[in-house]
Structure formats: structure tokens, C-alpha cells
C-alpha positions in Angstrom: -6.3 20.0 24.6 -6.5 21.2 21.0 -9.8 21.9 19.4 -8.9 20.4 15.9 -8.2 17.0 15.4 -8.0 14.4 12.8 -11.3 12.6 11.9 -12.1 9.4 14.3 -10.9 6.8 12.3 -7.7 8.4 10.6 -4.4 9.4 11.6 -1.7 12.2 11.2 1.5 10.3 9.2 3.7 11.8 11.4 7.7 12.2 10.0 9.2 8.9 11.6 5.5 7.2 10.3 5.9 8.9 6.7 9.7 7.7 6.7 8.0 4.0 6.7 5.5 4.5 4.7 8.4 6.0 2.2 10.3 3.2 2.4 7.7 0.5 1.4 6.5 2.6 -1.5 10.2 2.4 -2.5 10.1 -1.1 -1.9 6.4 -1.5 -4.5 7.6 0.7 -6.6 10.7 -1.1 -7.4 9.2 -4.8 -7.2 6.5 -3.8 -9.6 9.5 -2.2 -12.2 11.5 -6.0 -11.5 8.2 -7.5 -12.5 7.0 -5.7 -15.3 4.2 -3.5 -13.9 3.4 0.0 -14.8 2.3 2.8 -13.0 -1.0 4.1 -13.0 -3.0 6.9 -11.3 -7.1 6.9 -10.9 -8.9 9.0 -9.2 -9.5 9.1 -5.5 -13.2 9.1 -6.1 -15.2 7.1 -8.6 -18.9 7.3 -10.0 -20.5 5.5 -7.0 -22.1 2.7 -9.8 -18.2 1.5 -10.3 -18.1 0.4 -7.2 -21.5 -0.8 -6.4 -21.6 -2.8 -9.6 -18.0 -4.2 -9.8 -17.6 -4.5 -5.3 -21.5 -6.0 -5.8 -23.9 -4.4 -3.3 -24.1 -7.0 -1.3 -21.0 -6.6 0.5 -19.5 -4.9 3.7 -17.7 -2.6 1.4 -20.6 -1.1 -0.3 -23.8 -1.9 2.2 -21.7 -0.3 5.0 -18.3 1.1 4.5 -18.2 3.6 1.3 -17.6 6.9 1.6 -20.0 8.8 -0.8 -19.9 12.4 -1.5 -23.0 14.3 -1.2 -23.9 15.9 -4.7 -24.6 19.4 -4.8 -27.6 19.0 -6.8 -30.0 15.9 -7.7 -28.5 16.1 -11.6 -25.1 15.7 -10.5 -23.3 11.9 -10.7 -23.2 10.3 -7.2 -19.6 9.7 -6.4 -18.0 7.7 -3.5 -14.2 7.8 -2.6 -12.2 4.5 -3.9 -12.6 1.7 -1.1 -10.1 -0.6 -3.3 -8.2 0.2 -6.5 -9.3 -2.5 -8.9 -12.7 -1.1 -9.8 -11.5 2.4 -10.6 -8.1 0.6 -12.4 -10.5 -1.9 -14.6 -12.8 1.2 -15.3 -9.6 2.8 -16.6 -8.7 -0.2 -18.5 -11.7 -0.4 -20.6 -12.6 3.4 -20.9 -8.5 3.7 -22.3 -9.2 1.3 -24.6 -6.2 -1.4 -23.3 -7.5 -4.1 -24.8 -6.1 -3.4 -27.7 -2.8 -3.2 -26.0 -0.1 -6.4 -26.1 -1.8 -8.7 -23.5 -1.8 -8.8 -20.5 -1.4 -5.2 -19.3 0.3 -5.4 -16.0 -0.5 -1.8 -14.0 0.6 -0.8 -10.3 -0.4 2.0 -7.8 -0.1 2.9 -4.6 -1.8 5.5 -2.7 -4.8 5.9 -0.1 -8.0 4.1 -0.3 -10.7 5.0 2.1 -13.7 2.9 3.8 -16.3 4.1 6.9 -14.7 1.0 8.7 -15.5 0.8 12.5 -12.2 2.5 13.6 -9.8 -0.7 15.5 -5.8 -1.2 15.5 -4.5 -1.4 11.6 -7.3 -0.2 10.4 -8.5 2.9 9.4 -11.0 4.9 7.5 -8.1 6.4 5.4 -5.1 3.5 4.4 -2.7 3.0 2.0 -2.3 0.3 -0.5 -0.1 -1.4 -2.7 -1.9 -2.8 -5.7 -0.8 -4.6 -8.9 -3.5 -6.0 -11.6 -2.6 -8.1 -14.6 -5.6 -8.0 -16.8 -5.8 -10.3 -19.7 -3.9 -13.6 -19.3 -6.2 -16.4 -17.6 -3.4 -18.7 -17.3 -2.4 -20.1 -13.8 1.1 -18.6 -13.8 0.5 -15.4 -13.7 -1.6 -15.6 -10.9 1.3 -17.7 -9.1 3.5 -15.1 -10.2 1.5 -12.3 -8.5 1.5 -14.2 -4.9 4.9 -14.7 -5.2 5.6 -10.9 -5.8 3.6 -10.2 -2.9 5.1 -12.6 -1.0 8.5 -11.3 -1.7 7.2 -7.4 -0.7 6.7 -8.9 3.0 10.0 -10.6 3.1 11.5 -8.0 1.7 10.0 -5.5 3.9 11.2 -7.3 6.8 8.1 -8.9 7.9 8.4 -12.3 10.0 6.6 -15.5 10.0 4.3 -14.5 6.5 2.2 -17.4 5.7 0.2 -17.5 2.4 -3.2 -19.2 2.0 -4.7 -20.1 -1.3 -8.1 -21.2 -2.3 -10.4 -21.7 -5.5 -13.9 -19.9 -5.4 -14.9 -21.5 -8.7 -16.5 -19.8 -11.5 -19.8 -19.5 -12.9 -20.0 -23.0 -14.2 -19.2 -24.7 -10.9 -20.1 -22.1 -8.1 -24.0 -22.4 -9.5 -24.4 -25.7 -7.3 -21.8 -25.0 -4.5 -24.6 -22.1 -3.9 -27.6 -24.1 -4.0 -25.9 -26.5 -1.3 -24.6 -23.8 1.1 -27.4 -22.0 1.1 -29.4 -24.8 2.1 -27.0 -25.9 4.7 -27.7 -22.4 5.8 -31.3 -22.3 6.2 -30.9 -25.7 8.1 -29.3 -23.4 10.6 -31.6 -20.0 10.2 -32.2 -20.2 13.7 -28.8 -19.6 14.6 -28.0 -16.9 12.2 -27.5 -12.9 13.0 -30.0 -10.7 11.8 -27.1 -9.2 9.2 -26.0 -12.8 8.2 -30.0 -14.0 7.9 -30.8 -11.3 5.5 -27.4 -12.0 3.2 -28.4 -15.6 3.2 -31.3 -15.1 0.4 -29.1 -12.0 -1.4 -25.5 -13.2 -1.5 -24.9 -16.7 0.8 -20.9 -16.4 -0.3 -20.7 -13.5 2.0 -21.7 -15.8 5.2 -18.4 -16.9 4.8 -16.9 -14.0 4.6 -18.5 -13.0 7.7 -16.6 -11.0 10.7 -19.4 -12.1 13.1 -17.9 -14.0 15.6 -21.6 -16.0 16.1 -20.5 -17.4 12.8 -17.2 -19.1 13.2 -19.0 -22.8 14.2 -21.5 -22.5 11.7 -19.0 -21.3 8.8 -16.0 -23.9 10.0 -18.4 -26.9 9.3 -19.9 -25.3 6.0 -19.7 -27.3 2.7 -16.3 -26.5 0.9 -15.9 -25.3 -2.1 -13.0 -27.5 -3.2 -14.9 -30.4 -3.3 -17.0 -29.2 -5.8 -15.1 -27.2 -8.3 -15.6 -28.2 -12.1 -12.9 -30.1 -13.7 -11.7 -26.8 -15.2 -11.4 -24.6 -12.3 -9.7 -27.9 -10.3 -7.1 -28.2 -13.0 -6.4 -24.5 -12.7 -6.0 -24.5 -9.1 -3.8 -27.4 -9.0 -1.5 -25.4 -11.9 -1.6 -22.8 -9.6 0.1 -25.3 -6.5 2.0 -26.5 -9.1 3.8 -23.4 -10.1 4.0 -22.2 -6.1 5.7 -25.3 -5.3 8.0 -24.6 -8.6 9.4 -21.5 -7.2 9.3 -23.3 -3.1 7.0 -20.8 -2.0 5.0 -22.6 1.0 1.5 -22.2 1.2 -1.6 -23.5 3.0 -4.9 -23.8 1.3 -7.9 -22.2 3.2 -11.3 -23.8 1.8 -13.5 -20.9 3.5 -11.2 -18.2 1.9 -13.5 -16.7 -0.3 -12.3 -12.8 -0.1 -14.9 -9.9 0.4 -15.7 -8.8 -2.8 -18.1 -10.0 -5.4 -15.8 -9.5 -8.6 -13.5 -13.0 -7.6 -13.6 -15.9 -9.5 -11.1 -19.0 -9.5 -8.3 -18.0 -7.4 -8.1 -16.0 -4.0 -5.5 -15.7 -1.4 -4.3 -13.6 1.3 -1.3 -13.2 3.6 -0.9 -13.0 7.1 1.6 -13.6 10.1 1.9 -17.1 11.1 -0.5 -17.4 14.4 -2.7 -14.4 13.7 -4.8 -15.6 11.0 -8.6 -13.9 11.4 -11.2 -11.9 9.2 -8.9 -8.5 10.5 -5.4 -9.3 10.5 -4.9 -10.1 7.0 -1.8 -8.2 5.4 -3.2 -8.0 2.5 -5.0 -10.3 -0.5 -6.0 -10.5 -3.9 -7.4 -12.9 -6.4 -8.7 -13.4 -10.0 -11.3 -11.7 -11.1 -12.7 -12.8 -14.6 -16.1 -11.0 -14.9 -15.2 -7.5 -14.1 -13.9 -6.1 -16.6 -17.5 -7.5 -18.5 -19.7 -5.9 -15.5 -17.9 -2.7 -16.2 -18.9 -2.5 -19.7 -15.7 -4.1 -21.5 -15.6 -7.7 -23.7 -14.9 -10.7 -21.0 -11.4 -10.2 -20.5 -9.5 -12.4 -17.3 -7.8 -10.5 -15.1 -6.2 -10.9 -11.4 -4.5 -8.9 -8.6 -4.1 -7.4 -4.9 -4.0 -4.9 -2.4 -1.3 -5.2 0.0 -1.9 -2.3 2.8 0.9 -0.5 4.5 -0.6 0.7 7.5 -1.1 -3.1 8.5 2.4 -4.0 7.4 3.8 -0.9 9.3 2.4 -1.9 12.7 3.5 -5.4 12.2 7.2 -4.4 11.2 7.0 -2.0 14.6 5.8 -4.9 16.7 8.3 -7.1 15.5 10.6 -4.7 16.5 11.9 -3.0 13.7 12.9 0.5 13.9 12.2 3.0 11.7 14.8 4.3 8.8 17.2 6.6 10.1 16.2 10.3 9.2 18.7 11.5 6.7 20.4 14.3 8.3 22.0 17.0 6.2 25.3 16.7 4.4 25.9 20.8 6.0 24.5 23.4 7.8 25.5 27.1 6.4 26.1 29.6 9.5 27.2 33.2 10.2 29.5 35.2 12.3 27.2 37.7 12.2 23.7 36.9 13.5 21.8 39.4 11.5 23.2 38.6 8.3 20.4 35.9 7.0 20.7 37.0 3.1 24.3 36.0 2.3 23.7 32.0 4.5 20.3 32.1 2.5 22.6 32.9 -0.9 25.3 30.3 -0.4 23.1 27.4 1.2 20.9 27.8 -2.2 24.0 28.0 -4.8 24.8 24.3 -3.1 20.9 23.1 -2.9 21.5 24.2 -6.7 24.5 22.0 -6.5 22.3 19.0 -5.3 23.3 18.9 -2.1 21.8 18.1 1.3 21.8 21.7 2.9 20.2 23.9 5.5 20.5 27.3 6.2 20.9 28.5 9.7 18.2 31.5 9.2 17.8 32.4 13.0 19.2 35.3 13.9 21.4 33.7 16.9 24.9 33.8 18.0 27.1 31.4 15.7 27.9 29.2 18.8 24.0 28.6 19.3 24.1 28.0 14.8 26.7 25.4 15.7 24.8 23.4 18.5 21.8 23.1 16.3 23.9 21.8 13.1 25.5 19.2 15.8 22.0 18.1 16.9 20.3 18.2 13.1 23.3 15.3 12.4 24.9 17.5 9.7 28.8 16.6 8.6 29.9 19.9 7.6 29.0 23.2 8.8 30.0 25.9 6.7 30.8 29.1 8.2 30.5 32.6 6.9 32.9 34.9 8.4 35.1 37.7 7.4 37.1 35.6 5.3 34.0 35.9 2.9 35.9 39.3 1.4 38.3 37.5 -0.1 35.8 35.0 -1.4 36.6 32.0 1.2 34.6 30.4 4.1 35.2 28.2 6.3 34.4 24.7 6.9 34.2 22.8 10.0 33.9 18.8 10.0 31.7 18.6 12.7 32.6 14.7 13.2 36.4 15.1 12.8 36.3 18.3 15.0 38.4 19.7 12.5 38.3 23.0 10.4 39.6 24.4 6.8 39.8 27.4 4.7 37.7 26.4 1.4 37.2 29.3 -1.4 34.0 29.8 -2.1 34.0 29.5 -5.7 35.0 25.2 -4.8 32.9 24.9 -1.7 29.9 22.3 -3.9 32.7 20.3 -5.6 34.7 20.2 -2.3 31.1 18.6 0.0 30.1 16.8 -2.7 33.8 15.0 -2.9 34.0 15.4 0.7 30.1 13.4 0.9 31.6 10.6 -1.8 34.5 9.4 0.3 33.5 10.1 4.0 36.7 11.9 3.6 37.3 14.0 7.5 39.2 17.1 7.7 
């Protein structure tokens, strides 16, 4: 057994597992361009205050899973690693100065995110995300818009049986009283509360429902709801929201004790998962409006709303639904030698094509040229080009490893000739 391993809780990406992972960045990366959203890049760690004060410190994410780096002296800024994008991407926001750009500013990234989660099956303490934010348009539509983007990633990733679930949180005109009342219909049942959940109750009672104790799925399912006591603004918004959803025939189910994990949501939260596996850990992904933050992170009150869509999730789901991963792309040709010593002159010509932009290897083993052959066969390639003695009078030969055939090609055409070769599947 080796000594080294990864860390308990993360995992080596593998080349088959980065090939998936590759794809569905392609996949973000090109839904965000269709919808308008622009890439940015924020550091993997943050000033730990970003997070406590925008996540809230009442939360799993903060109380129990950040990662926080160990200063080097007591002067130095206490820093944790990003558990979720939108705190360090709203930090950037208002230390940039976008709120002087054209409204709203619609940013993307994707990249890893890391929490001290308790290690279990699609989830890990290092994951990958893919996040969009629109910040500064409080309108319903856009936050339709953004559930139907995400939406469309899953379907157009392949995943099967996707169901969305909606809800409305309120806002701090409303959510005042829906407080009051669930935290007395809490301490009705104190009795019955875990020692974690008991201590939330006087700090942050939303989190109860948030809870991943199962002790608390009775208690939670006959909780007062949320949507029967929203203020006539935050009803009218969520019922533009359904509006707009229906609009477009996206289906949807709304979830009264969706209420998300993190303190910054107002208004409008939502999440995604496979139809029949609904549950605190097998969300796909979620998101939701998040009006104050950008306010509790030093800028003017500016609306803003968004999600994190993790990979790792979708890429177990995709594998248990039986998808198999992207083909690995094989090379277009393999350069190999007559002579097996002769490593410099395959190196030379296998690099004049890379130059070329084509898909090459260089045989660089110093084997027979039958063994050179074998290995270009079992690496996929189409071509192998051979260099023999016909190199002297500048040709080489090339060998269409499907077709079985073989040619005399100068050297001088051998990039135009793979590359038209590579264009039209052409054999011989």
C-alpha cells in the first residue's frame, strides 16, 4: 500500500474523471456566453470576515465546515478557503467598483470550492462548482431566467428526471413575524430538539429548517410555512416568478421548507434534484436571491441573485444513470523510426507538425519499429508516420493504420497532407 494518499475527504480527478469534469465546464462555460454572463476569477481563499459576515455565523458552513488557514503571526488577516463563490464574487463586485457598471452585471465561474464536510458519496471536502450571479436587477425575470439556465445545464448535460423546487423566504419586511411564530412553535417542542438544533433555535431559528438531523424531519414537516405569511410584495414577486417559469413550460414544484443554507437569501430560493431523491444531501445544486449582501459586504443595497451547480454531484449522477464518459481523443499520428536509437529526428518532425496544430506523439522509446507500431495501434492514432531511409531524399512514410494501407509523402507536405487527410476521413 502506498504511504501518500489524498486527504480523507478528497479525491484524485483521475483522466477518464477529468474528461467529465472537462466536458461540463465546456457545457457552463458556453451556457453562461448564450446567456450573457462573464467570466470571473476570485481567489481560492478570502478574508475569513467575508464569509462569516455574508454565509452569517450561524450556519453549518461557517460554525463547522470552513477551512481556515492558520496565520503565521497574530497581525496577519485570518483567511479561510472559499466554501461558495458568491461571497468572494460580491466582495469583488463592490471592491471593483461595478456598480457603476450598466446594470445588472451578470458574472460566471467555475472552479473548486472547499468545505470540512463529513466525507459521504458526492461530497467532498474539495468540489467543483458552476456559479452564475446577476447582481443588480430585483425584478422576477431574471431570477426565472437563472433557474431556467440551470435547468437547461442538467438537461443538457444528460441528466435524467431533474425536478426543480421553488420557494419564497421573504424579506425583511415579512420574515420579522414568520420568525416570531416559528420560533415559538419551536420552543413548544424544546423537548424534542437536538442539542445542535436547541442552541440555533435562540441564534438563528431559519436554520432548523435547514437542518440535516434526521430527529428533525416530523418536527420541521409540520412547521409554520413561510408562504402563508409573505408580505403582499414578496407574494407578488413570487407569483411573477411562477409566472415567468410557466411562460417558458419549465415544470416546477414549490417546496415551503426550502429555505437554503446560507443567511444572505431573501425572496427567492430553489434547488434541483433527481426526481425521487429529494433530501438535505442530494441536491444537484441551488441558488437564490440574495438582496442584503452586497450591503453586509460594505456596498449601497444593491439586489442580486444566483447559484452553485456542483459537478462532482452531477458526475456521479450522469455515471449512475449510465452514461459513459467522453471518448479520449486519440491522436491524429504517431511519428516512428526505423532506427530505434534515433529519438532526435521523430522528436524534430513530430514538433514541426504539433507546430502545425496537429494531434501528434512522438514514439521516443528506443524500441524496435514493430513494437513503435503496436503502441500507435493501441494509443487509437490514424496515421503513423514512419522515418526510414527514405528521409535522405526528404520523404517518409505514412501508414493509415485504419485502412492498413501505406504511402510515400515528402516531408516538406507531410502537415498539409494529415491535416487534409484529418478533414475528410480520407483512407489511403
Amino acid at each position: 500500500m502506498p504511504t501518500y494518499r489524498a486527504p480523507r475527504g478528497t479525491r484524485d480527478l483521475l483522466p477518464d474523471d477529468r474528461a467529465v469534469f472537462d466536458r461540463l465546464m465546456r457545457l457552463a462555460a458556453d451556457l453562461a456566453h448564450r446567456y450573457g454572463y462573464r467570466p470571473i476569477e476570485t481567489p481560492l481563499f478570502e478574508q475569513a470576515a467575508v464569509f462569516e459576515r455574508g454565509i452569517g455565523e450561524v450556519t453549518d458552513v461557517v460554525e463547522k465546515e470552513l477551512f481556515r488557514i492558520a496565520p503565521r503571526s497574530e497581525e496577519a488577516e485570518s483567511w479561510a478557503l472559499r466554501p461558495e463563490p458568491t461571497a468572494g464574487i460580491v466582495r469583488a463586485y463592490v471592491q471593483h467598483g461595478m456598480q457603476t457598471w450598466p446594470q445588472p452585471v451578470k458574472l460566471t465561474t467555475t472552479g473548486p470550492m472547499f468545505r470540512y464536510d463529513r466525507p459521504q458519496a458526492g461530497r467532498y471536502r474539495q468540489f467543483w462548482q458552476f456559479d452564475v450571479e446577476a447582481i443588480g436587477d430585483a425584478g422576477p425575470a431574471i431570477d426565472a431566467e437563472i433557474i431556467e439556465l440551470g435547468y437547461r445545464f442538467y438537461m443538457e448535460a444528460g441528466v435524467e428526471g431533474v425536478e426543480v423546487l421553488v420557494n419564497s423566504i421573504g424579506d425583511p419586511a415579512c420574515r420579522p413575524a414568520y420568525v416570531a411564530q416559528l420560533t415559538e412553535y419551536y420552543r413548544g417542542h424544546a423537548d424534542r430538539l437536538p442539542p445542535t438544533e436547541r442552541d440555533r433555535l435562540e441564534r438563528n431559528v431559519l436554520r432548523l429548517l435547514d437542518s440535516k438531523d434526521p430527529a428533525m424531519a416530523e418536527l420541521n414537516a409540520a412547521a409554520p410555512r413561510i408562504t402563508d405569511r409573505l408580505c403582499e410584495a414578496c407574494a407578488a414577486h413570487f407569483e411573477s416568478v411562477k409566472a415567468h417559469l410557466a411562460g417558458v413550460g419549465l415544470a416546477f414544484r414549490v417546496e415551503p421548507a426550502l429555505v437554503r443554507g446560507l443567511d444572505y437569501y431573501t425572496r427567492t430560493a430553489f434547488e434541483f434534484y433527481v426526481a425521487g431523491r429529494e433530501g438535505q444531501q442530494q441536491a444537484l445544486g441551488g441558488g437564490g436571491r440574495y438582496d442584503g449582501l452586497v450591503a453586509l459586504l460594505g456596498g449601497k443595497p444593491t439586489p442580486g441573485i444566483g447559484f452553485g451547480l456542483g459537478l462532482d454531484r452531477v458526475a456521479l449522477v450522469l455515471a449512475e444513470q449510465g452514461h459513459v464518459a467522453p471518448p479520449e481523443v486519440a491522436p491524429l499520428a504517431v511519428v516512428v523510426g526505423a532506427d530505434p536509437d534515433d529519438t532526435v529526428t521523430r522528436f524534430r518532425v513530430a514538433t514541426t507538425l504539433r507546430a502545425a496544430r496537429l494531434r501528434v506523439r512522438a514514439d521516443l522509446a528506443r524500441r524496435k519499429l514493430g513494437r513503435q507500431l503496436e503502441a500507435a495501434g493501441k494509443d487509437g492514432a490514424h496515421f503513423a508516420v514512419i522515418i526510414g531511409d527514405e528521409l535522405a531524399a526528404g520523404d517518409v512514410q505514412v501508414r493509415d493504420l485504419q485502412a492498413g494501407t501505406q504511402r510515400t509523402v515528402p516531408l516538406d507536405d507531410l502537415a498539409r497532407e494529415l491535416a487534409r487527410a484529418e478533414a475528410s476521413h480520407h483512407h489511403g
